[in-house]
C-alpha positions in Angstrom: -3.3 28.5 0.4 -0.4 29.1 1.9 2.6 31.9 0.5 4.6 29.5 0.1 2.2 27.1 -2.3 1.4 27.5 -6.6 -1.7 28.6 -7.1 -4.6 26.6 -8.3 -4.2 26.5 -12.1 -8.0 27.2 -13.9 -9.5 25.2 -16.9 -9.3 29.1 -18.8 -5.9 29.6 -18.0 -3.9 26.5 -18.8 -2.8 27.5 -21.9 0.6 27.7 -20.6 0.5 24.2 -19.7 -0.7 23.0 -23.2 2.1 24.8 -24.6 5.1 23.4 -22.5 3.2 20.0 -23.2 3.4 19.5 -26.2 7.4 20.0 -26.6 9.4 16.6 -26.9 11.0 15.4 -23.8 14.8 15.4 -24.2 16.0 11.5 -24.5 18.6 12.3 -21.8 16.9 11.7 -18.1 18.7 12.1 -15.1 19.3 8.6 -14.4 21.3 8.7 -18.1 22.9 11.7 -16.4 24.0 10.3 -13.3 25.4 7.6 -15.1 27.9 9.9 -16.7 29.1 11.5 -13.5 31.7 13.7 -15.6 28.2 15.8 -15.7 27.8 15.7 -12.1 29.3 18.3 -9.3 31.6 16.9 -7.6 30.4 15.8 -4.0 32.0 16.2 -0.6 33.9 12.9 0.8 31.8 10.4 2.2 29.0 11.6 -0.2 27.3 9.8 -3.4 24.7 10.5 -6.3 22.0 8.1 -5.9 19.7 6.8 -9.1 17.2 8.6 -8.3 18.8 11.8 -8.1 19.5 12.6 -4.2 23.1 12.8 -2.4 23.7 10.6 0.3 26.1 11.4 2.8 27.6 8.6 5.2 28.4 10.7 8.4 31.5 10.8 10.1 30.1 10.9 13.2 26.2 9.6 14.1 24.3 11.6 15.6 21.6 9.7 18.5 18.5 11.7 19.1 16.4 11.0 21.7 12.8 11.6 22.1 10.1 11.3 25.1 7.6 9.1 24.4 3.4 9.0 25.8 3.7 7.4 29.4 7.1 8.3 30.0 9.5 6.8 28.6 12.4 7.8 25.7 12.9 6.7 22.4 16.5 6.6 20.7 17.2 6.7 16.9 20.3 7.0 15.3 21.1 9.2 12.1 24.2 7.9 10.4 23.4 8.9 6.9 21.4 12.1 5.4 19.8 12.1 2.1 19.6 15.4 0.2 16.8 16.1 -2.4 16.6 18.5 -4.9 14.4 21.5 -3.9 11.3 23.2 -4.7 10.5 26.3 -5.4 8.4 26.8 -2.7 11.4 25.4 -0.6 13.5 28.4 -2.1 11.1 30.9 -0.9 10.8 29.5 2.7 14.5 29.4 2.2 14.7 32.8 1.3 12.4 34.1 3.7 15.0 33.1 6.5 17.3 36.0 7.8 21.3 35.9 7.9 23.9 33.5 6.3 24.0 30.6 9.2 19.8 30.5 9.6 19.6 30.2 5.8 22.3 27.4 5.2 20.4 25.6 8.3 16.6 26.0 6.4 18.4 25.0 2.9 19.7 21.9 4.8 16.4 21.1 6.5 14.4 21.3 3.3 16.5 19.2 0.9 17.1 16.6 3.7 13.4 16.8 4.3 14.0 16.8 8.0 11.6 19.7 9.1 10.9 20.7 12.4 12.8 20.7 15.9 13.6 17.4 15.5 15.6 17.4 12.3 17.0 21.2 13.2 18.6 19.6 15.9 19.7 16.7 14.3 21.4 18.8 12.1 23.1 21.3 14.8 24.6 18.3 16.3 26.3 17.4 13.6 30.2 16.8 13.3 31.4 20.2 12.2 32.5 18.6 9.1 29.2 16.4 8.1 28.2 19.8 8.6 30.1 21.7 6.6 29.3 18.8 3.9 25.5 19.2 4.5 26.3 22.7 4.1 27.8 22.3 0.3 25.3 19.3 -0.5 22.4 21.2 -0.3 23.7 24.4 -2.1 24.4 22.3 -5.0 21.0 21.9 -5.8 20.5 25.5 -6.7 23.2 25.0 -9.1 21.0 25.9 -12.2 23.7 24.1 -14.7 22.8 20.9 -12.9 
């Protein structure tokens, strides 16, 4: 196991869990919730709620990233929209765990884009400055804890 992964959970120590289960869910979900978007932040332009509770963002600008293939030869893909989850905890520590303002916003945008790796850290530093700056405030607003 990992820092960054919940620990195993034993049969003698769920009582905790057979607590917080037996409490009645609340009739409002989040799809009744994004429905009302007076309830919502408010998002960055080119930027939507989606049903299932992620932030889209259209870019301004796509960004092409190209990749070697085995035998030689590339491979092109274009990113013209990001989609933002809402974050774990264990996100927030590997978040956290980053040093300085500029790292951290890149890790927060990495993890609730889901785009790990070299790859999607340089997808993301190629962004327009302001599909940046939007990623930027995107991501942050899932560890709003009034949403």
């Amino acid at each position: 196991m990992s820092k960054h992964e919940a620990p195993l959970v034993s049969h003698e120590d769920n009582s905790f869990l057979r607590d917080h289960m037996d409490q009645e869910v609340s009739d409002t979900s989040l799809e009744t919730e994004l429905e009302d978007e007076e309830e919502l932040p408010a998002l960055p332009k080119r930027a939507k709620w989606q049903p299932d509770g992620t932030v889209l963002l259209t870019l301004r600008k796509s960004v092409v990233q190209t990749t070697e293939v085995p035998g030689g030869g590339h491979s092109e893909q274009t990113v013209s929209t990001l989609t933002f989850h809402p974050l774990t905890g264990a996100a927030m520590l590997r978040i956290q765990a980053v040093k300085g303002d500029g790292p951290r916003a890149l890790m927060m945008m990495k993890e609730s884009t889901k785009m790990g790796g070299f790859v999607g850290e340089a997808i993301l530093k190629r962004l327009d400055a302001r599909d940046y700056v939007a990623a930027t405030v995107i991501s942050s607003i899932f560890t709003n804890p009034g949403l």
